[in-house]
Phi, psi and omega in degrees: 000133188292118186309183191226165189269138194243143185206135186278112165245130218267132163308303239251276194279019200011067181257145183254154173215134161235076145197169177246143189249168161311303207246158116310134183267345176261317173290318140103025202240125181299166183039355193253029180273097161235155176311148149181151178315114158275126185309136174312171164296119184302130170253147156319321165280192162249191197283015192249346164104006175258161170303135132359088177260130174273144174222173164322100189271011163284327159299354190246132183287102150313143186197132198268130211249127192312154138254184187257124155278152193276320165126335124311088175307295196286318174285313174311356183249328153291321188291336182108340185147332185167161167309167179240117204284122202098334196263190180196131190237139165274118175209126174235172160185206213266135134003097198063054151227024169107024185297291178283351160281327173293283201308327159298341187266319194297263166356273205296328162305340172268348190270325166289002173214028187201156159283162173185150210223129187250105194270124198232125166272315189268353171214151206279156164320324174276336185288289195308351183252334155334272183313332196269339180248000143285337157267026175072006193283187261183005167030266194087207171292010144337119162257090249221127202233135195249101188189143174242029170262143171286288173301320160333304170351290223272339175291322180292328148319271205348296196293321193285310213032061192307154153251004171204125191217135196274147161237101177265071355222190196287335174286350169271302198314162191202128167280180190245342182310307204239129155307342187288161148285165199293183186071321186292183167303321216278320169308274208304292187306310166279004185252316165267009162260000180262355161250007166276319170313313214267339182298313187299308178281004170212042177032006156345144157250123204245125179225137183222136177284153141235171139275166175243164179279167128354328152268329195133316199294170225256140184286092169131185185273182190282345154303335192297309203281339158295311176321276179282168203266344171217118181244104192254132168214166185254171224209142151133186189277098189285006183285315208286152195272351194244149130320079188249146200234123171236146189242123172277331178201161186181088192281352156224057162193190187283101171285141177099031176253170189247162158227082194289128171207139196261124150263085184257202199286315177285344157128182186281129204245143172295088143269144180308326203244060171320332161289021172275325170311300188290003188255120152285139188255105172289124182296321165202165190350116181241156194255178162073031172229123174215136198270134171243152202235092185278179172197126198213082184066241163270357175235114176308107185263158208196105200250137170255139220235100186274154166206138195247147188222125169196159200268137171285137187279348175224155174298350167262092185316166159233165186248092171260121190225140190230113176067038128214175228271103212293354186263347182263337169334267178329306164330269172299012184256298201325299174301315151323304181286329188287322188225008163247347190059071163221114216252124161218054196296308166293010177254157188233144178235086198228132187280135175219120159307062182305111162152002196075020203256147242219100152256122177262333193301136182287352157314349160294334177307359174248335192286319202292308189304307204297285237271295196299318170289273165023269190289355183283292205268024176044053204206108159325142161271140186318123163295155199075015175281079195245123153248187152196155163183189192241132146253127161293170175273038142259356153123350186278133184265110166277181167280163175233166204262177185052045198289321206290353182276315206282310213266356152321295167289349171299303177270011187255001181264337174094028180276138196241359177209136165245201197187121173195170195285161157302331171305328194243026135329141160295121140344283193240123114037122160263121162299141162107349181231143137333105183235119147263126182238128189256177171268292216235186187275311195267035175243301160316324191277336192270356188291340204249014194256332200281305187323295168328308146353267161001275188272000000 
């Protein structure tokens, strides 16, 4: 078989040379020349020599393709419910925090009722057998093929006829196509699009490691991540004993869903009741603490949202945000001094999430103001308090979605006064809780000055 030709194409002006320089000669731009296969010449035909046929999309029979369950309830559930026969998942994360061990638990959970093939680039037959027989699994008929040729790769599939197969990982591989080393962009790009090809055409369920970069982000181009049909990364302290698993795209579930795991002797385990993590159990009352009422893909979560106030040491206060989002801070501190008169331009602030857990939805935004008043005037919030809601810049709490989920789990938690927008009031009255609904920011600080009253 003829090798295929390769040429250095400049990201930025996709100009080809074939060799690589420092500089592009037409853009006139450093570094941005990587390898890649140049395509045949586009035919009319298709490779059996007939035209392309088009149909009809009122003709064509939708249909729900079974899924694999993994065997692991909490990865099937980031996962949308189960593999997908044909898909291909992407999942990084930091060095040592459980990649190959969760995909090793999954497989061997799969090997008694599927064929399954674990392709390890980075470690010998004996290390994978090591591990596996330090978490106690059951193999079976695993098969495990220790190899970074691309093409062996896909004969060896071929020739196996899996129905799920681990790429440990995708950054060892090397096409015979390319000249670059394993790892490059050139590498990286052909290597998962010729096994995302081979997956679509022999219906394979494909799972590929990546690496991350230093911020965190998936290693190689941005292209990796457009490719395959799901991109899962973990998330969380990798020092810390728990797991977190996110799904950033999933074209068959639900984005953004989460997955919670206890790392233990035996390898990483589901937990059931997550919001337990996230919550700290206090000896007593504490200012600067507020429970928030998340929504993480299809499932409520109960976050606890800590905030520290303290006079600043300098004329530049700092904003400090740890698992939310560091840009919305200054925003609500802005909406506070404006329409609540609570002032904290001298003050340094700084926010935390517990449990390591990563929230972008702006429903924290009423939990963030609450906790930051909290510590400011050193005054505990009532026990048993959970909110959530969007503050605007005028000072207004819009709703967040799925509110009747959130208050549900609230109360299945043993929580007895919520605080939510007006919008997302209940039809009908939950026993066992409190529900208060406000409009605004200074409406909310006096509901919660009555409670307090109160209780």
């Amino acid at each position: 078989m003829a090798k295929a030709k390769s040429a250095y194409v400049c990201a930025v002006c996709s100009a080809q040379l074939p060799r690589w320089q420092g500089q592009c000669p037409q853009c006139r731009e450093w570094n941005t020349l990587t390898e890649t296969v140049v395509e045949r010449s586009t035919r009319r035909s298709g490779p059996d020599g007939r035209a392309a046929k088009m149909q009809k999309l009122s003709a064509l029979e939708a249909r729900e393709e079974p899924r694999i369950s993994s065997s692991i309830d909490e990865f099937d559930r980031v996962l949308g419910g189960g593999l997908v026969p044909g898909g291909v998942v992407l999942i990084g994360g930091d060095p040592g925090i459980g990649k190959s061990t969760l995909l090793l638990q999954a497989l061997s959970g799969l090997a008694s009722e599927h064929p399954v093939v674990y392709v390890s680039g980075e470690e010998s037959g004996e290390q994978v057998a090591l591990r596996a027989r330090r978490l106690q699994l059951s193999p079976g008929a695993l098969q495990l093929l220790t190899e970074i040729n691309l093409e062996r790769i896909i004969d060896a599939l071929t020739e196996a006829a899996p129905r799920v197969a681990v790429i440990d990982s995708i950054q060892t591989l090397y096409s015979e196509n390319l000249q670059s080393a394993p790892g490059s962009v050139g590498q990286v790009r052909e290597c998962a699009a010729q096994l995302t090809r081979f997956a679509k055409q022999s219906g394979v369920t494909l799972i590929l490691v990546g690496h991350v970069t230093k911020d965190g982000a998936l290693a190689g181009p941005r292209v990796l991540e457009h490719i395959v049909d799901t991109v899962l990364y973990f998330e969380g302290d990798a020092h810390s004993s728990f797991r977190l698993i996110r799904a950033f795209k999933n074209r068959f579930g639900a984005v953004n869903e989460l997955g919670v795991f206890a790392m233990t002797e035996r390898g990483l385990k589901g937990v059931s009741n997550p919001s337990a993590l996230f919550l700290s159990r206090h000896n007593a009352e504490v200012s600067g603490s507020c429970v928030l009422v998340t929504q993480e893909g299809t499932r409520p979560l109960l976050v606890e949202i800590q905030a520290l106030v303290d006079n600043a040491s300098n004329p530049n206060p700092r904003r400090l945000s740890v698992g939310l989002e560091p840009t919305r801070l200054a925003m609500l501190l802005a909406v506070m001094h404006r329409h609540a008169g609570i002032v904290c331009y001298d003050q340094d602030v700084f926010i935390n999430a517990v449990g390591g857990v990563k929230i972008a939805e702006p429903a924290a935004d009423l939990a963030i103001l609450l906790a930051v008043a909290s510590s400011l005037r050193d005054r505990a919030l009532p026990q048993g308090l959970a909110v959530f809601g969007e503050v605007g810049l005028a000072g207004e709490i819009r709703p967040a979605p799925r509110g009747q989920e959130r208050l549900k789990e609230a109360a299945k938690l043993g929580f007895k006064t919520l605080i939510i927008p007006r919008a997302n009031l209940p039809r009908e009255p939950i026993a066992g809780i409190d529900v208060y609904g406000v409009d605004r920011i200074e409406q909310t600080l006096d509901v919660v000055r009555e409670i307090g009253q109160r209780g």
